[in-house]
C-alpha positions, 0 to 999 in steps of 0.5 A: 287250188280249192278246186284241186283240193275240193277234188282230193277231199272227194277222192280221200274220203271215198278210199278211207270209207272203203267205196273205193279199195286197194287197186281199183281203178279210180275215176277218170280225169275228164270224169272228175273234171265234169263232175266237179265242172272243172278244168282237166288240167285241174283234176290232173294235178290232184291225182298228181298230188295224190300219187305223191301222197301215197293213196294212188298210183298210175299205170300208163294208157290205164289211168289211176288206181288206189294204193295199197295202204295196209302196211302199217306197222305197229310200232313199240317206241320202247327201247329194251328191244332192238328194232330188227327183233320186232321186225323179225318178231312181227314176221316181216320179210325184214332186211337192215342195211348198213349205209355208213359209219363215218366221223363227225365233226364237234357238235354241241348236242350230240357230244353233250348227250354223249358226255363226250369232251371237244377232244373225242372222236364221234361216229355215227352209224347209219342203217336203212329198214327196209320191209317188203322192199319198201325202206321205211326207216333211217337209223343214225346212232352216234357212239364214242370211239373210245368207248369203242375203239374199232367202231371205224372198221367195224362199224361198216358192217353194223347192221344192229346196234344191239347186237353189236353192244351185245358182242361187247359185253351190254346186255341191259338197255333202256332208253334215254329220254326221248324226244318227238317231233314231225317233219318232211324229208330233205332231197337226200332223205327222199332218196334213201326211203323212196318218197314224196316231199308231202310224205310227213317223217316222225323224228325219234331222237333219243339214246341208251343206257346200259343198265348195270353201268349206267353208262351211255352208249349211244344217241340216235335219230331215227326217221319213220315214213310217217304213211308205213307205221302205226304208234304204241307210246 
């Protein structure tokens, strides 16, 4: 395994310094094994690793290749504007797809934050960012029904939920406190934004206020690849 990693640490440090850019071909695997006086099989699986990672990937009969890394993505974690609007203000090929809005079962911190009773109906609506056909992005927000009592019919044509607050009236937002944390994608998450298990996930959760009531109108957690953006706080 130190072998292995001895190998990775080349290879990253020689793509992050710029010796090797995006699409060139990397050294073969019986290269690495001499230079490292290892075992083929050994630099294999470090190119495999790699490739999971994000820095490469392989063409078959062609061998490996470095990895367009360049989409980094400023991201603004304030929440007086809506995550489309940066995309859009950004100018990315922006696409936001709604991929659920289903009841939840009663849980603790959710209708706590909601100041919802055990009584209360909770949906939770879900869209996948995507940019440049990459999904980069898991939205989940969770709402009242009575706060919005057609949310099950209309909430599975959300795309926005600003635009949605908006087309009821809130027009002031901010955001609640948030919390951040870092983890690695469940199989179900892998699946939805296209990535490896050692792609790390930045973990927003937080909610909205609107401003001239002072109501709240939703808690959210979002999931960011952690390899597609970089982070203004």
């Amino acid at each position: 395994m130190s072998e292995e990693m001895d190998i990775m640490d080349y290879l990253i440090t020689a793509i992050q310094s710029g010796k090797f850019e995006s699409d060139d071909k990397l050294p073969s695997e019986n290269e690495l094994a001499d230079r490292f006086k290892v075992p083929r099989i050994t630099a294999r699986k470090a190119y495999e690793r790699l490739q999971e990672l994000g820095y490469i990937y392989s063409k078959q009969g062609k061998g490996s290749f470095v990895q367009d890394r360049n989409l980094r993505i400023p991201l603004d974690l304030s929440g007086s504007i809506s995550f489309s609007q940066k995309m859009i203000d950004l100018g990315y090929n922006y696409q936001s797809k709604n991929i659920f809005c289903e009841a939840i079962e009663f849980n603790n911190k959710i209708y706590e934050s909601l100041q919802a009773d055990e009584d209360d109906n909770v949906y939770r609506v879900g869209r996948l960012r995507i940019v440049n056909g990459q999904c980069i992005a898991l939205h989940t927000s969770y709402v009242l029904e009575s706060m919005f009592p057609h949310i099950c019919k209309e909430g599975q044509q959300i795309t926005s939920m600003f635009q949605y607050y908006q087309s009821k009236g809130y027009h002031q937002f901010q955001s609640k406190q948030t919390i951040l944390r870092v983890t690695f994608p469940s199989k179900y998450e892998r699946n939805l934004l296209a990535c490896s298990s050692l792609i790390p996930l930045l973990v927003l959760e937080s909610g909205c206020i609107d401003t001239e009531s002072g109501t709240t109108l939703e808690c959210s957690k979002i999931l960011y690849r952690g390899d597609c953006f970089s982070y203004e706080i």
